[in-house]
C-alpha positions as CSV (number, residue, x, y, z in Angstrom):
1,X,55.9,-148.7,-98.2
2,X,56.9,-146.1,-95.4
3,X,54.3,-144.0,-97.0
4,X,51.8,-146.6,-96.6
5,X,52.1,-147.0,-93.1
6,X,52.5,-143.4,-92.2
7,X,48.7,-143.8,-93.7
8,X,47.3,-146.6,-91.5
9,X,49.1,-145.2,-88.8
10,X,46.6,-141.8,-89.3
11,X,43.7,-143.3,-90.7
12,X,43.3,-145.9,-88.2
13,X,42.0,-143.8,-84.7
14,X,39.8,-142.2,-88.0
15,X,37.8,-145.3,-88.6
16,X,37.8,-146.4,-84.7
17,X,36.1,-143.2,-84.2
18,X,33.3,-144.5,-86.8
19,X,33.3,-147.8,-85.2
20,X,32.5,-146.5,-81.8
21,X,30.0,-144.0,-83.2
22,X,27.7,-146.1,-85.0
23,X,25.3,-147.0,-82.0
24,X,24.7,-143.3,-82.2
25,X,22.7,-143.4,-85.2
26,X,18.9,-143.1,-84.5
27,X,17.9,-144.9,-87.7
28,X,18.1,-148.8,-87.4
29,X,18.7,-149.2,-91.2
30,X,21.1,-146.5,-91.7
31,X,22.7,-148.1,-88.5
32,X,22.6,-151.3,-90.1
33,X,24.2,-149.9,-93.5
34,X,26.8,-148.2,-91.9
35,X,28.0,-151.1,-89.8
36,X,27.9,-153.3,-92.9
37,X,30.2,-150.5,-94.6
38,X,32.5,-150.6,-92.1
39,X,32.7,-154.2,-91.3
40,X,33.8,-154.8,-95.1
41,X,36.2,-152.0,-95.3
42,X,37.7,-153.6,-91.7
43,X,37.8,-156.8,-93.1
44,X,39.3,-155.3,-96.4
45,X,36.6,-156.0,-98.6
46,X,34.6,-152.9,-100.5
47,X,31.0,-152.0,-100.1
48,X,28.7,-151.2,-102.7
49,X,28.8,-147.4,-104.3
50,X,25.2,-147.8,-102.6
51,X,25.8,-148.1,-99.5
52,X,28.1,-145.9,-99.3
53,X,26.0,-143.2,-100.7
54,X,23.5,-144.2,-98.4
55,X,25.5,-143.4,-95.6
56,X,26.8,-140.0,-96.6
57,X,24.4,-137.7,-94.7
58,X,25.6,-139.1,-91.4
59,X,29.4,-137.4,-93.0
60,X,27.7,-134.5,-93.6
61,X,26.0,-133.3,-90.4
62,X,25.6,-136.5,-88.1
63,X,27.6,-138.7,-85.9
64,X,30.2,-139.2,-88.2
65,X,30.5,-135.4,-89.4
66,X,33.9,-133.7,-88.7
67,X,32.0,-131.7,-85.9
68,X,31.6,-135.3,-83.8
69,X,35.4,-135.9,-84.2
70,X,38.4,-135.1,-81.9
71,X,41.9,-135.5,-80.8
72,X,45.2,-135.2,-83.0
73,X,43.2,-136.5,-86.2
74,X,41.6,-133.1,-86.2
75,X,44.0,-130.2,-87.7
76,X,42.9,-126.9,-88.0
């Protein structure tokens, strides 16, 4: 259990960061996708392997690449 929370604890400012980055995507659909992924995985529900594949560019080299991130959840 301590494991688990040690977890939420890191992955939490992780996926506020998303949150608070998806008005930054250009493309009104892939907006629209990725808010729809993260509103499920907030609400604990799971989105389709689709949409999440849809959304991988913007982890690759958009707003939610490792470039766009900061603070103590980045370790080099």
């Amino acid at each position: 259990m301590e494991f688990q929370t040690e977890r939420l604890t890191s992955y939490q400012p992780v996926f506020r960061h998303l949150q608070l980055n998806v008005e930054d995507i250009k493309d009104p659909k892939l907006r629209a996708t990725a808010q729809s992924v993260l509103s499920q995985l907030g609400s604990g529900s799971h989105p389709s392997v689709r949409e999440i594949m849809t959304i991988k560019p913007l982890f690759e080299y958009d707003v939610f690449g490792l470039k766009s991130m900061h603070g103590p959840h980045i370790v080099s």
